[in-house]
C-alpha positions as CSV (number, residue, x, y, z in Angstrom):
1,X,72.8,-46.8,31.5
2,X,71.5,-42.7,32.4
3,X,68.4,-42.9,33.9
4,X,65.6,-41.3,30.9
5,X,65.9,-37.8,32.8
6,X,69.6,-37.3,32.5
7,X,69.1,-38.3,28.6
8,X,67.1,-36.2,28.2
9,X,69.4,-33.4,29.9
10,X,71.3,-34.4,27.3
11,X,68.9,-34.3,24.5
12,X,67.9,-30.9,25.3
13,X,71.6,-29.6,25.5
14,X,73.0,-30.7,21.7
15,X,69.6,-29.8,19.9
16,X,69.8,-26.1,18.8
17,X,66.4,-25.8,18.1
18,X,62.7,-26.6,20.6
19,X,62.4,-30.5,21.1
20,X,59.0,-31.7,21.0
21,X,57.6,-34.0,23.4
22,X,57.2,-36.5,19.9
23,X,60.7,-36.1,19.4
24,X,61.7,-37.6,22.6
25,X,59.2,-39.7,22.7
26,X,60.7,-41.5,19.3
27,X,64.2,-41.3,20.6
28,X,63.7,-42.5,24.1
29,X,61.4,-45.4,22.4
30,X,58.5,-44.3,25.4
31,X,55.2,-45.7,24.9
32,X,53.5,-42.4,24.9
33,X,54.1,-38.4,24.2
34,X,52.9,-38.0,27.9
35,X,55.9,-40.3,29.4
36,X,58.1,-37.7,27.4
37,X,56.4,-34.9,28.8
38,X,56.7,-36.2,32.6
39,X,60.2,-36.9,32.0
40,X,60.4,-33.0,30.9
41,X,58.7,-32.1,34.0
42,X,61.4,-33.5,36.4
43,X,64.0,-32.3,34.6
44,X,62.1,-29.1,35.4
45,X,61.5,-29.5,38.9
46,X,65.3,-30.8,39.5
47,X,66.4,-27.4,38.0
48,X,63.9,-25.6,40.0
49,X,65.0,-27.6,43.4
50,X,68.8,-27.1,42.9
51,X,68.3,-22.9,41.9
52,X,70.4,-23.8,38.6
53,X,71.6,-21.1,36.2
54,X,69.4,-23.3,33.8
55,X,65.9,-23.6,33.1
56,X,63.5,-25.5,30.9
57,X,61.3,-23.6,28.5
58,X,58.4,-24.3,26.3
59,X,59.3,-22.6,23.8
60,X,57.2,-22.8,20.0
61,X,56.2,-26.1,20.4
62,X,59.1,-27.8,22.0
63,X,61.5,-27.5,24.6
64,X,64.3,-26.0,25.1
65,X,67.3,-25.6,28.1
66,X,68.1,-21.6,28.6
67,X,69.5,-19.2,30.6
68,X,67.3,-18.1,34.1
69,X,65.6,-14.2,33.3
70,X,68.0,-13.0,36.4
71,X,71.0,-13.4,34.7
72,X,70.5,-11.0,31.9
73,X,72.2,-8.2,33.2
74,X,75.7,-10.5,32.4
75,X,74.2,-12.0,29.4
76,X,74.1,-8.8,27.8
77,X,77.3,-8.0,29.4
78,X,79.1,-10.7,27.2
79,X,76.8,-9.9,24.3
80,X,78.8,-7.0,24.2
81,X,82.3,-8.0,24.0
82,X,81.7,-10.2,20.3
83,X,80.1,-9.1,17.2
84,X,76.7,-10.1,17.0
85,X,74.2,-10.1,13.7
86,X,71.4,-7.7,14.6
87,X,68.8,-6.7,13.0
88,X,68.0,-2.8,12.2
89,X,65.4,-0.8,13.6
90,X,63.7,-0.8,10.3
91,X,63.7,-4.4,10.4
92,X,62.1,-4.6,13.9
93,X,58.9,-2.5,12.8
94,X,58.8,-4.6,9.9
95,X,59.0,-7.6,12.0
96,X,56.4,-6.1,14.5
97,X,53.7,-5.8,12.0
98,X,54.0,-9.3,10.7
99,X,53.7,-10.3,13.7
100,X,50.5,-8.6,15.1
101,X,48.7,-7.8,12.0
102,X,49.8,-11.6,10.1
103,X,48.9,-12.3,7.1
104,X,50.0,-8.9,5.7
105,X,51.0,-7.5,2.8
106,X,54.0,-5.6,1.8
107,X,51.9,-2.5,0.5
108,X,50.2,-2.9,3.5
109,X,53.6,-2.4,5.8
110,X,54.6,0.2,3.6
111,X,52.0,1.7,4.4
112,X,52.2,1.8,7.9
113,X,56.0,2.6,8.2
114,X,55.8,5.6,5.6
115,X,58.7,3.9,3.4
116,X,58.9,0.4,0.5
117,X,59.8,-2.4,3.0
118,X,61.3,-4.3,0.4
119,X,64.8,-4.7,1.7
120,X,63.9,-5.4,5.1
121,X,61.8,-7.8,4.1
122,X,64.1,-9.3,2.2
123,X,66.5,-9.3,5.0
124,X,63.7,-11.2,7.2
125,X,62.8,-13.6,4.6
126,X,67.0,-14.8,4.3
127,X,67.2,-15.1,8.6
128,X,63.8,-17.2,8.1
129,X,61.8,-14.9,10.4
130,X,59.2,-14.6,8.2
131,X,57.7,-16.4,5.2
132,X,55.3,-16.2,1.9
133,X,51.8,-17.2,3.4
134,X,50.4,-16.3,-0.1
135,X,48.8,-14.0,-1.9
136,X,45.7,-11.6,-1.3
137,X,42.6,-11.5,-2.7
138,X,43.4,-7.6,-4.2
139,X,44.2,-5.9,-7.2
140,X,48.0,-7.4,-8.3
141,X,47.9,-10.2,-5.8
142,X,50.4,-8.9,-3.9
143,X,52.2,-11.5,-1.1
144,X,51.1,-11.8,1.7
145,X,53.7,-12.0,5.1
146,X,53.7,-13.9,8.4
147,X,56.1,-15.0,10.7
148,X,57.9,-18.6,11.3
149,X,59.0,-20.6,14.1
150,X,62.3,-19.7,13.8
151,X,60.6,-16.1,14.7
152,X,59.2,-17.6,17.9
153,X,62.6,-19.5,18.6
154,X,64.4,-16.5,18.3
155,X,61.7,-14.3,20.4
156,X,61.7,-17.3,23.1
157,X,57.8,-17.6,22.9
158,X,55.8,-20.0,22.7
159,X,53.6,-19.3,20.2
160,X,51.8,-16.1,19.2
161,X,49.7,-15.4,22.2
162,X,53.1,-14.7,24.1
163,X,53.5,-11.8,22.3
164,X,53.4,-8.6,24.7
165,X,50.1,-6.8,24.7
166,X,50.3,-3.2,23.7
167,X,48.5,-0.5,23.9
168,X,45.6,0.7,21.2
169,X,45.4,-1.3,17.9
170,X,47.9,-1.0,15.1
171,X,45.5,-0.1,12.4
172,X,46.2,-1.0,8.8
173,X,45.4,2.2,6.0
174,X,43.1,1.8,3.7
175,X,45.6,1.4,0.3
176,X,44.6,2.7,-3.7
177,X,44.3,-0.4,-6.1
178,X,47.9,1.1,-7.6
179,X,49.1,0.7,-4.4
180,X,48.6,-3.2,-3.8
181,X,49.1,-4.0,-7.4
182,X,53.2,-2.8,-6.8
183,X,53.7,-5.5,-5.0
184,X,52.6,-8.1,-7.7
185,X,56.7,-9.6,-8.4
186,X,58.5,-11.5,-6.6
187,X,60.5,-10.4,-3.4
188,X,63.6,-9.5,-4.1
189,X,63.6,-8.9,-7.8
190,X,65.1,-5.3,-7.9
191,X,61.7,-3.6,-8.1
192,X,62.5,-0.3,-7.7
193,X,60.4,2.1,-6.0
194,X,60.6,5.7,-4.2
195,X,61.7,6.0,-0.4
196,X,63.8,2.8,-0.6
197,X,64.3,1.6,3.3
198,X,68.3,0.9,3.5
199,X,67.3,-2.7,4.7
200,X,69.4,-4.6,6.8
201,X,71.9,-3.0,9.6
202,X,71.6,-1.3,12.9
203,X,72.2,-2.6,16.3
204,X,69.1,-2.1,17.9
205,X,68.2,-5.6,19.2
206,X,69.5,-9.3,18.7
207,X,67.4,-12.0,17.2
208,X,68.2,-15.3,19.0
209,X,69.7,-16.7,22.4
């Protein structure tokens, strides 16, 4: 029978998405979450020891086996020799203000980005990167935008406060009752309004591994 460690080598290599310590746990039948965890922790240190290509990562809530930060200079190198799904540079802002200024609404990132957001949001809402947290408290109710943990999956963090620090604050507008009250319908319904953003496209960045 594998030793726990090597099945859980295994584990971590067929899931395609974090494994929580719970999950193992369950699936190993260990009396605690903390057996699952030290069991994550040699895997760790025998990766660490033998200087594998590999590495264990903590990644939104689970774990998960990926590539070692030094090899990216081939990573991308292969990246570029098969079509990948990217997401615009339209979509990245978008994305960005989520995910600093969450829970947000769309007037609100329209307002920041100059142009309607509806297609890129749109866009972000079908890859799961972001989700409807609600509704504000304002004049039309419009929705109200944060992002998902197949956001952090894709972003390899582990949760929100791994996001990079930048400089100054990103600082929200101030928006006329008109304004928030466009937003009222629901996403996607062919609302039309001026300064439509061309939504999805662009090769600017990758989301995911």
């Amino acid at each position: 029978m594998p030793a726990p460690v090597d099945i859980v080598e295994g584990l971590l290599f067929a899931s395609d998405a974090p494994l929580e310590a719970e999950r193992i746990r369950e699936v190993l039948e260990l009396e605690s979450v903390a057996q699952a965890q030290a069991l994550v922790v040699a895997l760790q240190e025998r990766y660490d020891q033998e200087a594998r290509a590999l590495q264990i990562a903590e990644v939104a809530g689970g774990y998960r086996m990926v590539t070692r930060p030094e090899l990216a200079p081939w990573l991308v190198r292969l990246a570029r020799t098969r079509t990948r799904v990217r997401l615009s540079r339209a979509a990245l802002e978008a994305l960005a203000i989520v995910a600093y200024k969450q829970p947000v609404s769309r007037p609100e990132i329209d307002a920041v980005r100059g142009v309607n957001s509806e297609g890129v949001l749109d866009n972000l809402l079908e890859r799961r990167l972001v989700r409807i947290a609600g509704r504000k408290e304002a004049p039309g109710r419009p929705f109200l935008f944060e992002t998902t943990r197949e956001f952090l999956v894709a972003f390899g963090l582990r949760d929100l406060g791994d996001l990079p620090v930048v400089d100054g604050e990103l600082v929200l507008p101030d928006l006329l009752p008109n304004a928030e009250s466009a937003d009222a319908t629901e996403p996607g319904d062919g609302q039309a309004q001026t300064e439509q953003d061309p939504g999805p496209g662009g090769s600017e960045l990758a989301a995911g591994r």
